[in-house]
C-alpha positions as CSV (number, residue, x, y, z in Angstrom):
1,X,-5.0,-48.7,-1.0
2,X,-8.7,-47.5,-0.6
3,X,-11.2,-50.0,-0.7
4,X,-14.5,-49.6,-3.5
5,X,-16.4,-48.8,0.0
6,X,-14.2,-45.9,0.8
7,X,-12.4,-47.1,3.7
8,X,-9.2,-47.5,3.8
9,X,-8.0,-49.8,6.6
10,X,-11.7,-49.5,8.1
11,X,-11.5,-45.9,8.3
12,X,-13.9,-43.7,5.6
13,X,-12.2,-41.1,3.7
14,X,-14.7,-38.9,2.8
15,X,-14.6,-35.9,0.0
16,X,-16.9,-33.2,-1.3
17,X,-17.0,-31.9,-4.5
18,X,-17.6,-28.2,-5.5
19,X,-17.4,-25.5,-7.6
20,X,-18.5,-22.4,-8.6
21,X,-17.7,-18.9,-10.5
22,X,-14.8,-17.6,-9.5
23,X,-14.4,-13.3,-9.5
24,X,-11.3,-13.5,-11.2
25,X,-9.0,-16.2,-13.1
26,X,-5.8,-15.5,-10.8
27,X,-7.3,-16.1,-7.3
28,X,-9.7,-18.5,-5.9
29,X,-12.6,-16.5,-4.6
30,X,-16.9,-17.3,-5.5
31,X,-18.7,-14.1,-7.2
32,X,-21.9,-15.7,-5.7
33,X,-21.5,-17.9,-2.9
34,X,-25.3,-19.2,-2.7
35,X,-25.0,-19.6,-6.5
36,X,-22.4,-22.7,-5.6
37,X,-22.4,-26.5,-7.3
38,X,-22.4,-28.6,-4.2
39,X,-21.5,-31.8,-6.3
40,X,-21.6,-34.4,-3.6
41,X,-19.7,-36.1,-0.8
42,X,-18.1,-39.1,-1.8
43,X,-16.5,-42.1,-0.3
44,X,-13.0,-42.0,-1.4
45,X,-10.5,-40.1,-3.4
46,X,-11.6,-42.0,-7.0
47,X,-15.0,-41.7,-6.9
48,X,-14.9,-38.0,-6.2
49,X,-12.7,-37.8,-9.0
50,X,-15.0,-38.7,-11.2
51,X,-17.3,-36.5,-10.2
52,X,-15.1,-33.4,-10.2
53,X,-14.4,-34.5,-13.7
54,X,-17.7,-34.9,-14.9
55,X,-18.7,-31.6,-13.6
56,X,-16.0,-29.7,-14.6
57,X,-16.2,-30.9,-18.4
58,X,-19.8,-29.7,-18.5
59,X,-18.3,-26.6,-17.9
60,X,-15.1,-26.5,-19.9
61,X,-16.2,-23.4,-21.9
62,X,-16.9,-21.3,-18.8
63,X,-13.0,-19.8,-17.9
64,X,-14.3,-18.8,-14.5
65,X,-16.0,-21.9,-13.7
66,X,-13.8,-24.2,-11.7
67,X,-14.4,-27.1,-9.3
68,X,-12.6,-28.7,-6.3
69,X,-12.5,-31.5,-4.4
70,X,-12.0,-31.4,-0.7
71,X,-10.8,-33.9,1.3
72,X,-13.0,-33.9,4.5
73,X,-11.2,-37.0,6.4
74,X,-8.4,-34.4,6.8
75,X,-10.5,-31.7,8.2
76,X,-12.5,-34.0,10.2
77,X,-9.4,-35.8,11.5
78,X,-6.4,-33.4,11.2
79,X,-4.0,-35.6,13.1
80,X,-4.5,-38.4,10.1
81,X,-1.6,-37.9,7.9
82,X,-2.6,-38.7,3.7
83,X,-1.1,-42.4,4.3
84,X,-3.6,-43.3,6.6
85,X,-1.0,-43.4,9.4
86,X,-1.7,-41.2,12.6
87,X,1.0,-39.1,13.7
């Protein structure tokens, strides 16, 4: 279980949260990438969560408008599996 601090067994699990208008509703691709909502990075999963939430509720009436959260501890340590166990 994450701690409030982000760390789960004293490792941070950082994630970023984004989003932006898409060119079309069946594939994930930005009409504007320097028109992009860099949300934030966050600390852990739950916190980001909220955030993604937030952000994509001000936009609920914009169909093309989505956001994502990315988990960065993955892409900064690949070899971490999601449990927190090292393979």
């Amino acid at each position: 279980m994450a701690a409030k601090d982000g760390k789960r067994s004293g490792r941070q699990l950082l994630h970023l949260v984004f989003g932006g208008e898409l060119t079309s509703l069946d594939k994930i691709e930005f009409g504007n990438l320097k028109a992009l909502d860099i949300v934030g990075i966050y600390p852990n999963y739950a916190q980001a969560y909220d955030a993604w939430k937030e952000a994509a509720h001000r936009t609920v009436d914009d169909a093309h408008m989505r956001y994502f959260i990315v988990h960065l501890h993955r892409l900064l340590d690949p070899e971490q599996e999601p449990g927190g166990k090292l393979r």
